[in-house]
C-alpha positions in Angstrom: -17.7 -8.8 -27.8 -14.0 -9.0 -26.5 -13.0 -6.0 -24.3 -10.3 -4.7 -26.6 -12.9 -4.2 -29.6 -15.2 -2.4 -27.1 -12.7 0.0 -25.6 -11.1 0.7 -29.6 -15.1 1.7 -30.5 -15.4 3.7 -26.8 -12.0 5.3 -27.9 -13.3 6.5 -31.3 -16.6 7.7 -30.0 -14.5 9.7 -27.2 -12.6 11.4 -29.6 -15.7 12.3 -31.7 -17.1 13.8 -28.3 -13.8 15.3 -27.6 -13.9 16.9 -31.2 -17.5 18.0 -31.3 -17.1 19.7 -27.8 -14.1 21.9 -28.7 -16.0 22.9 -32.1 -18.4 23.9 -30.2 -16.4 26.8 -28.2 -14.8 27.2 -31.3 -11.5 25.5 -30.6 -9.0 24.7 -33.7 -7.4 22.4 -31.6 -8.0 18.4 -32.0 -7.3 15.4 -29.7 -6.3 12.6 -31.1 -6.9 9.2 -29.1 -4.8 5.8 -29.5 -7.8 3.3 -30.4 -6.0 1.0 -28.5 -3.9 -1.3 -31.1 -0.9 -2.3 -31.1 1.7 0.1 -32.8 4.8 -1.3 -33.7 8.2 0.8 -34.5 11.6 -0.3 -34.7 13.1 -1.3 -31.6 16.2 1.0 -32.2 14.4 3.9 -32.1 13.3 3.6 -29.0 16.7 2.4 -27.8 17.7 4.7 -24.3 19.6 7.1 -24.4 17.6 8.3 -27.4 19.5 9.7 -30.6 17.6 13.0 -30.6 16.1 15.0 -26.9 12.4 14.1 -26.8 9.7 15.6 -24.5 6.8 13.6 -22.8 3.8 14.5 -20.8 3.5 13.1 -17.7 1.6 13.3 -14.1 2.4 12.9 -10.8 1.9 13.3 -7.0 4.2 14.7 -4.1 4.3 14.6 -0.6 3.5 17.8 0.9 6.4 20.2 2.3 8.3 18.3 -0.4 9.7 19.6 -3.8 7.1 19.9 -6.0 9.1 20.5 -9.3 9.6 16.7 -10.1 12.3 17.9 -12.6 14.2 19.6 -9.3 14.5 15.5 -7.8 18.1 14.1 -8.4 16.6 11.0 -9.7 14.4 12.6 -12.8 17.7 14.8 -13.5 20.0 11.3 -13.8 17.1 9.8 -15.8 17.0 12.6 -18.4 20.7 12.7 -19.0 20.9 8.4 -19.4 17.9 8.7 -21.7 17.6 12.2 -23.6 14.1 12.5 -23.1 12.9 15.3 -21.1 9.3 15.0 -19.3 7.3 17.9 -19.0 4.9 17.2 -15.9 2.2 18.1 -14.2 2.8 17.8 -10.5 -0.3 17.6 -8.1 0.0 17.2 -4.3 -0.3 13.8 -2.5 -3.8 15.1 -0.5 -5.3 16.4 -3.7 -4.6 13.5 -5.6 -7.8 11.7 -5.5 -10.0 14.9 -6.6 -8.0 16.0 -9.0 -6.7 13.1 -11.3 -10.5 11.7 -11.3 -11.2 15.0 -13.1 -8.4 14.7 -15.6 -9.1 11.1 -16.4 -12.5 12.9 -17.3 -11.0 15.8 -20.0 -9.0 14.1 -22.7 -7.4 17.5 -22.6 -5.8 17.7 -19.6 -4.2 14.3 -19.9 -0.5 13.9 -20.5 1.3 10.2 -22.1 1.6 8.4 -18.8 0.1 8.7 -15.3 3.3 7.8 -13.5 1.6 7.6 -9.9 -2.0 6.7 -10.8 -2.4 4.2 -7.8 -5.5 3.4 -9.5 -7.9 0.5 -7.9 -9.2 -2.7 -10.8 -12.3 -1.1 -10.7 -10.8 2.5 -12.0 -8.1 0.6 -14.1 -11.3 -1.5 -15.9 -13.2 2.0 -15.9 -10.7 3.6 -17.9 -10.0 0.9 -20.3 -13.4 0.5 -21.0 -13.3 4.6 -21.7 -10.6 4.2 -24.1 -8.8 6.3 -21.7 -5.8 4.2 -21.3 -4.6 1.7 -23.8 -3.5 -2.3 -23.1 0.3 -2.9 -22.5 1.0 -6.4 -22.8 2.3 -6.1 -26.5 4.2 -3.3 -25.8 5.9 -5.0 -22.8 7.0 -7.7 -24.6 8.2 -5.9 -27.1 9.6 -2.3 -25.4 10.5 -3.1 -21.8 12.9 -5.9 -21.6 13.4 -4.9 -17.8 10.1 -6.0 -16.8 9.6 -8.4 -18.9 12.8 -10.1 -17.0 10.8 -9.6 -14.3 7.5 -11.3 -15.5 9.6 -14.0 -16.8 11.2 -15.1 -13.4 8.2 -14.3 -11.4 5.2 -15.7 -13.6 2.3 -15.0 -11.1 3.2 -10.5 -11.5 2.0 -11.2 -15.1 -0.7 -13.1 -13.7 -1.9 -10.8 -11.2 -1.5 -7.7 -13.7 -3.6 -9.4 -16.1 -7.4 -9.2 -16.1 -9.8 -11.9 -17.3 -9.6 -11.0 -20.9 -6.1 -10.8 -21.3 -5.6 -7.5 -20.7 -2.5 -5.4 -18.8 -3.8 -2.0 -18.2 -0.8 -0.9 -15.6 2.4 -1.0 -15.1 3.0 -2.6 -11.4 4.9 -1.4 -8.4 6.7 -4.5 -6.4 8.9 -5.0 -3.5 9.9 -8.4 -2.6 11.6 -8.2 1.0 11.0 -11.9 2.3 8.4 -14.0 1.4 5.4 -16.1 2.3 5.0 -16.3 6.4 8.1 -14.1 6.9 7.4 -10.9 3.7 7.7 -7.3 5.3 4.1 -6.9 4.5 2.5 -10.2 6.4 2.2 -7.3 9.6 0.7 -3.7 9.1 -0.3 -2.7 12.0 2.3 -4.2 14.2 1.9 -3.4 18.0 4.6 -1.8 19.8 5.1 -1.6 24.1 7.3 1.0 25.6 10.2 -1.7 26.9 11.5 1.6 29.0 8.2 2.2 30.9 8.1 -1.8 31.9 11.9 -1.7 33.0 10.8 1.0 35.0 8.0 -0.6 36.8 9.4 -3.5 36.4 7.5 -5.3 34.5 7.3 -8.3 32.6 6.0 -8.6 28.8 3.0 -9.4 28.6 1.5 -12.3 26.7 -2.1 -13.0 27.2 -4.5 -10.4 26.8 -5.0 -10.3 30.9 -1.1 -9.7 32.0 -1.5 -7.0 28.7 -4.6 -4.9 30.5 -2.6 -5.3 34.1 0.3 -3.8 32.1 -1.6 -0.6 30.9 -3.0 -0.5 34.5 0.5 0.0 35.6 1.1 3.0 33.1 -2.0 5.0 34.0 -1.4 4.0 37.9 1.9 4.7 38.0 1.9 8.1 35.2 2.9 10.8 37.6 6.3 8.1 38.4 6.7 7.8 34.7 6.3 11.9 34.2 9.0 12.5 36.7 11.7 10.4 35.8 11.4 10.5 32.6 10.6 14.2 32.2 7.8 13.5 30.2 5.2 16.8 29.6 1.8 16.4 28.7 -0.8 13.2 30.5 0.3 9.6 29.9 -1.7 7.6 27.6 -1.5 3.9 28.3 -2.2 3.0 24.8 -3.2 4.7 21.5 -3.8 4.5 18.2 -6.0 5.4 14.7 -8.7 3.2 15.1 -9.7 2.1 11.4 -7.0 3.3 9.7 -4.5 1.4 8.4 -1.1 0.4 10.0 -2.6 2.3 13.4 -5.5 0.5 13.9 -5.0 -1.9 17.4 -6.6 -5.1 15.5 -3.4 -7.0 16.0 -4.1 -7.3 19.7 -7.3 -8.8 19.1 -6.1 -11.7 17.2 -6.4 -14.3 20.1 -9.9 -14.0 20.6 -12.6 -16.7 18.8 -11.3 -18.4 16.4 -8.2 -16.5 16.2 -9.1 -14.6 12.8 -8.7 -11.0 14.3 -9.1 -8.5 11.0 -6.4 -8.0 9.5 -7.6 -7.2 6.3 -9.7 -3.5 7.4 -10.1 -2.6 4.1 -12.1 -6.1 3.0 -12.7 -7.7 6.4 -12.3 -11.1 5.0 -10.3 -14.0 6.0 -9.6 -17.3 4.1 -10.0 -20.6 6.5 -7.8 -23.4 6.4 -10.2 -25.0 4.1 -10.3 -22.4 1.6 -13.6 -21.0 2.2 -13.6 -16.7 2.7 -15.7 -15.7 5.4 -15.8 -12.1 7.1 -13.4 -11.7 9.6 -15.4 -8.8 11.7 -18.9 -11.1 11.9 -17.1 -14.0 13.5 -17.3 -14.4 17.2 -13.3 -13.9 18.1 -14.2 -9.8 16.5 -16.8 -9.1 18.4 -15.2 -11.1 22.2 -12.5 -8.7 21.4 -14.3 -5.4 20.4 -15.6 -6.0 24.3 -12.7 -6.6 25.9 -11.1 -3.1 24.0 -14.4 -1.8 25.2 -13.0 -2.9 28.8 -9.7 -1.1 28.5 -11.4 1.8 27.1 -13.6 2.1 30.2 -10.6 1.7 32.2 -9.0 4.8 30.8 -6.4 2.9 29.4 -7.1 4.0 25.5 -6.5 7.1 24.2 -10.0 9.2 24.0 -9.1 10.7 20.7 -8.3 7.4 19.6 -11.3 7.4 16.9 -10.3 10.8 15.6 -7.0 12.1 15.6 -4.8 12.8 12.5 -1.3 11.1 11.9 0.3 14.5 12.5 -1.6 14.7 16.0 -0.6 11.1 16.2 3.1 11.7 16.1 3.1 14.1 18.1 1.9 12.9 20.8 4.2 10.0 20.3 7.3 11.9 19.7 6.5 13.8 23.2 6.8 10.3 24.9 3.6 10.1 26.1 2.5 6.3 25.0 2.9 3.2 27.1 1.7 0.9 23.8 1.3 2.1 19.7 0.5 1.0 16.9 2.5 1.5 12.9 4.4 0.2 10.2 7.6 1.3 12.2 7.7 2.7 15.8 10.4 5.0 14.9 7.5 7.0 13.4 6.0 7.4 16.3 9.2 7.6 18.7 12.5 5.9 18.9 13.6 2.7 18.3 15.7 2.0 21.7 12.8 2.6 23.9 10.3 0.4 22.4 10.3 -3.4 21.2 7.4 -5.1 19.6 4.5 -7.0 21.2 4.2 -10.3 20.5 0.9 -11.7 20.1 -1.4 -12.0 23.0 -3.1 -15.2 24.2 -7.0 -15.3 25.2 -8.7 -18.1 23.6 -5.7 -19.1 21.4 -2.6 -17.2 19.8 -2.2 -16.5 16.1 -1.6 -13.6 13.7 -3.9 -13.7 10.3 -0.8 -12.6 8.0 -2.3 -9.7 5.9 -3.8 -10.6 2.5 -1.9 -10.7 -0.5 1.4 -10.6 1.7 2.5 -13.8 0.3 3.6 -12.5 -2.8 5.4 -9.4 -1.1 4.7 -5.7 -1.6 2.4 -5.2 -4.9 0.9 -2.3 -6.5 -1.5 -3.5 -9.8 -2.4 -0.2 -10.8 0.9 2.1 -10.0 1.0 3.6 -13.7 -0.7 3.5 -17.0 -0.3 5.0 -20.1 -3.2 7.0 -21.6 -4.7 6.9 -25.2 -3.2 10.7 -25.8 0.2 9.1 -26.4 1.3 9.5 -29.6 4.1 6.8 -29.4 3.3 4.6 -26.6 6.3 2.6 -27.5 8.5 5.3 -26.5 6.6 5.9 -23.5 6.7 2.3 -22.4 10.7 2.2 -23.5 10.9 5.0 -20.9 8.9 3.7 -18.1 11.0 0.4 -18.4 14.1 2.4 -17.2 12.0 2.3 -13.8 12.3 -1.1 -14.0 16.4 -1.7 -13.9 17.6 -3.4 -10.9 19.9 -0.3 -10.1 17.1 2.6 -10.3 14.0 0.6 -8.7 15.7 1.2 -5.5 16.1 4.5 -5.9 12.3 5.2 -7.3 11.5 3.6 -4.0 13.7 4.8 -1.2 15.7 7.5 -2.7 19.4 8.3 -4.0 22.8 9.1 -3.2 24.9 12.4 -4.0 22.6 14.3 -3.1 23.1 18.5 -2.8 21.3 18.5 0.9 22.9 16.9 4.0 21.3 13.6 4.1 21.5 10.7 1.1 19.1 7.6 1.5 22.2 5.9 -0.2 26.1 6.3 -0.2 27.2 4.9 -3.6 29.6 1.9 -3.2 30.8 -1.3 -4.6 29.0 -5.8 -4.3 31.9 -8.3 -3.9 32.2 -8.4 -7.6 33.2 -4.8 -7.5 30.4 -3.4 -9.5 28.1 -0.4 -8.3 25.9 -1.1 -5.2 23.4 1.1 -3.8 24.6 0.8 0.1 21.9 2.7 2.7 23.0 5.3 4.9 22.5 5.7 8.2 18.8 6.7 8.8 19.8 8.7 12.6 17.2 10.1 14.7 15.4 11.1 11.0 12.0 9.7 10.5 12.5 6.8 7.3 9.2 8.1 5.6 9.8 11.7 5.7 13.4 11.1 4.8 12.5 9.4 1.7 9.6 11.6 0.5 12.2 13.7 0.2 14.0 12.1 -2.5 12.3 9.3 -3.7 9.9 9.3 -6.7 7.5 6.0 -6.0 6.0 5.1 -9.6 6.0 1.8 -11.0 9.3 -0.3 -10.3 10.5 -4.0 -9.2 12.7 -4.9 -6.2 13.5 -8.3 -6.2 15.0 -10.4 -3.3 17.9 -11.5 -5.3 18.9 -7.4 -5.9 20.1 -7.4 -2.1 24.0 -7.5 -2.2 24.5 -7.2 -5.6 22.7 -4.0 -6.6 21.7 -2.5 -3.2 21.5 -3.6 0.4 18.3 -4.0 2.3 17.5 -0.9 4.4 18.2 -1.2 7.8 14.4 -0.4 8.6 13.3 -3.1 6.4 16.1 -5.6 7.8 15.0 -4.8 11.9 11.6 -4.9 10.9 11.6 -8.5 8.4 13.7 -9.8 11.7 10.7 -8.9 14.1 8.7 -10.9 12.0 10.8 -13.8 11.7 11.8 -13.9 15.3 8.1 -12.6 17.1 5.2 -13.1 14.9 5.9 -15.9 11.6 6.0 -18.8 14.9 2.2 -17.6 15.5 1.3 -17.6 12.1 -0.9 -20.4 11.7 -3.5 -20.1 9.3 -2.6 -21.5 5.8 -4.0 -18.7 3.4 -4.4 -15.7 2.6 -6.3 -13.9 0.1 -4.6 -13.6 -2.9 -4.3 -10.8 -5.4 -6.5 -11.6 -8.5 -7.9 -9.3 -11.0 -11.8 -9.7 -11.0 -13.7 -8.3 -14.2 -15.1 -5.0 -13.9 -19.0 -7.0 -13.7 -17.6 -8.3 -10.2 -15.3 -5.6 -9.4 -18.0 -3.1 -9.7 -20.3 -5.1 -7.6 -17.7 -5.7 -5.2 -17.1 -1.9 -5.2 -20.7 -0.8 -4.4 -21.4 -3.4 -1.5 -18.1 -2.7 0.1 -19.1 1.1 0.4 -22.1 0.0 2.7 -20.7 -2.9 4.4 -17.4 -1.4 5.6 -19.0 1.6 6.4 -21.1 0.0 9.0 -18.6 -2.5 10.0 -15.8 0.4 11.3 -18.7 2.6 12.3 -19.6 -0.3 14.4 -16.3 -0.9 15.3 -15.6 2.8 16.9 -19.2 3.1 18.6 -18.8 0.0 20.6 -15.1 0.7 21.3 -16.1 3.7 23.1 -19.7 2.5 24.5 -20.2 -1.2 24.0 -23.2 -3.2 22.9 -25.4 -5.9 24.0 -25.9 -9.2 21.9 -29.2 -7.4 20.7 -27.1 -4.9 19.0 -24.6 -7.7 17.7 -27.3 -9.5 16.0 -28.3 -6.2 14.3 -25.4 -5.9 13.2 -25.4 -9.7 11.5 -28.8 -8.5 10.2 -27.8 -5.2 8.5 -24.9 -6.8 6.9 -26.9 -9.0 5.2 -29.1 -7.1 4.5 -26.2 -4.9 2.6 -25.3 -7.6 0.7 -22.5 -9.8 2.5 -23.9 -13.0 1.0 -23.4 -12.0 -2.2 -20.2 -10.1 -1.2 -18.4 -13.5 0.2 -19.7 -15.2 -2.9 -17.6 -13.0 -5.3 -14.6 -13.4 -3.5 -14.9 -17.3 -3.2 -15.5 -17.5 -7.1 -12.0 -15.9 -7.7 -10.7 -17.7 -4.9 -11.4 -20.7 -6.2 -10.5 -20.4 -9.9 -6.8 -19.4 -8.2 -6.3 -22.5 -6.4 -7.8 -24.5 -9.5 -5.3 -22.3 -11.7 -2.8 -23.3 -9.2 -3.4 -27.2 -9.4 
């Protein structure tokens, strides 16, 4: 039974339920639920800037300390005006996210038209559909947002990757193309950073094997009260920190050059693709666990910060903004300090030199399940219409980063002119401000496109994104040598599901594992434990998933 005549019968049988249950605490009021076909209006109606002011439901998060008023942002105020339609929405905080849009995907009656910053995984995008929660776009894309259709045209594999195994599009995606293949913004998360300052000081060389790199950190903690005095620096020195296991601040870069030169780039998987297109586990090969000792080493040495394995970001930060760290680890060191006293690491030598680019990287900066739009909607046509404004080359940038003319004393743009004299988003100065918290600020994230061709005709690139895509051209794309990486597919909810479950045990283990023997090492008794217990979670079968979808890719791709 196709998915679609599933999910219209689960639709129908939800609003039954949803019926029933308000009957019975004697509500009047009666939810009515899309069952998922297609519903066709003229395209003129739905034609922005609307004839008549319309009002439609929608939810999203905020970054804390930020507005929370959506309708307060500069951008939503602009998009009401250019389209006349006016969304009521309901605004929930960035850190309660999670709980609380699980439990109104759960009450039809808390549900509004479109989730705008759902940032839901396949396995809760094929959950929903299923549920007749959220309806199928692909019709209405085709026929309601000629932006992203543009989009889907030029760049084939988006449709691709947004489509599941029945033919399905259950989102609308988020994309930022800024380069591509070995040199995209996104091949390098957790890129490693060195206090350039600190080595002038001491005069010191950069370091590119793993050896010269301890003997560096060495220096810092030997030489910290020399470092405290000239450079007025309050608070202990910490030769190196970081968040270990967690995203862009986790030190695996540095580990890279052990083994077979895999490292782990991908900590929310741990898998790797080989040059011959088989996908192994990056943290059982024997590279991860030579250079989980040697961080054991440096961590012995007092050269690793001791709340390493459980400090916040905000803790994290500060620290960093104090000048306290010889080497960190982020997205952008100007998070964490300043941009004139740091420079990145390159890639450190021990058995050989490579960076695993991050999965997925090759196809730039991608979202699947950014935004849907829920089976409450009345006229999802409109609602798509709407969302498609996200889409236009002139306001995805500003979704993204943020927008010019604002009432406050700092604009993420200045508004300007491209050689053919038309309206170009130019970036401003970022100063001594932090990029992230300048752009929470304005931005509004939801679904959008940036595409490489927009630069110079619609906006320039930001000067973050330009110092950092340099880095990786310049430092890390020569070490690059690995052929593949995993690409995004859309598994069926069977798989995805099965994935799901086994990942919950098996990464568990493999970044408890991780911190334990960062801080107090193992034996090869407790290594082959380890191998044991994996398998015994499942890892077999977890591999053999991902190599099925790998494979039908590349057999796709022939």
């Amino acid at each position: 039974m196709k998915k679609s005549v599933v999910k219209r019968m689960l639709a129908v049988t939800l609003a039954a339920a949803t019926v029933i249950s308000m009957a019975g605490c004697g509500s009047s009021s009666k939810v009515e639920l899309n069952d998922g076909t297609f519903k066709e209006v003229d395209p003129a109606s739905v034609a922005m800037p609307l004839a008549e002011k319309t009002t439609l439901t929608g939810m999203i998060s905020y970054p804390a300390n930020t507005e929370s008023n959506p309708n307060n942002r500069t951008i939503f105020k602009r998009l009401q005006e250019k389209t006349n339609v006016e969304i009521e929405w309901t605004a929930i905080q960035g850190d309660q996210w999670s709980d609380k849009i699980s439990l109104a995907m759960a009450d039809v009656n808390s549900l509004t038209d479109f989730i705008f910053t759902a940032g839901f995984s396949d396995s809760d995008l094929l959950k929903y559909a299923d549920q007749g929660v959220i309806i199928n776009l692909e019709d209405y894309i085709d026929a309601y947002m000629p932006n992203l259709k543009a989009v889907f045209d030029k760049y084939p594999e988006y449709r691709t990757m947004t489509t599941d195994t029945e033919g399905h599009i259950w989102s609308l995606p988020w994309i930022e193309q800024l380069g591509a293949n070995k040199t995209a913004i996104q091949t390098v998360g957790d890129m490693s950073f060195i206090n350039k300052k600190w080595m002038d000081f001491l005069g010191l060389e950069m370091p590119t094997t793993v050896d010269e790199f301890e003997q560096v950190l060495i220096a810092f903690r030997d030489h910290s009260s020399e470092l405290q005095a000239e450079f007025g620096i309050e608070g202990d020195i910490i030769p190196m920190s970081c968040i270990v296991n967690d995203g862009d601040q986790d030190p695996a870069i540095i580990i890279n050059g052990f083994g077979e030169g895999y490292g782990d780039a991908d900590r929310g998987r741990h898998i790797a693709v080989t040059d011959d297109l088989k996908v192994i586990c990056s943290a059982t090969q024997q590279g991860y666990k030579d250079g989980l000792t040697w961080l054991h080493k440096l961590y012995e040495e007092g050269l690793i910060d001791p709340e390493a394995f459980t400090q916040e970001w905000s803790t994290y930060v500060s620290k960093g903004k104090s000048g306290r760290y010889g080497v960190c680890f982020s997205w952008d060191v100007a998070n964490i300090d300043n941009l004139e006293d740091w420079v990145p690491l390159p890639a450190l030598t021990a058995d050989t030199r490579n960076i695993t680019p991050q999965n997925g990287s090759f196809t730039s900066g991608y979202d699947r399940g950014r935004c849907v739009v829920t089976s409450v909607a009345k006229n999802p046509a409109l609602v798509c219409a709407w969302l498609d404004q996200m889409y236009d080359p002139f306001q995805s940038p500003q979704n993204n980063w943020g927008t010019y003319g604002e009432d406050d004393e700092f604009d993420i743009f200045e508004l300007g002119k491209n050689d053919a004299g038309e309206d170009m988003l130019k970036h401003a100065p970022l100063g001594d401000a932090s990029p992230v918290e300048v752009r929470e600020a304005e931005n509004v994230a939801g679904p959008l496109a940036i595409l490489d061709e927009y630069y110079g005709v619609y906006v320039t690139c930001p000067d973050d994104a330009q110092y950092r895509l340099d880095w990786i051209k310049d430092i890390y794309t020569q070490d690059m040598n690995t052929k593949y990486v995993y690409p995004n597919v859309f598994m069926n909810r069977e798989d995805t599901e099965e994935l799901s479950n086994l990942q919950a045990d098996i990464q568990k283990n493999i970044n408890a594992k991780k911190s334990d023997w960062i801080m107090n090492g193992f034996t090869d008794a407790d290594w082959d434990q380890y191998l044991k217990d994996l398998d015994a979670y499942g890892l077999p079968k977890y591999l053999e998933i991902y190599q099925k979808y790998l494979d039908a890719f590349y057999a796709d791709a022939k």
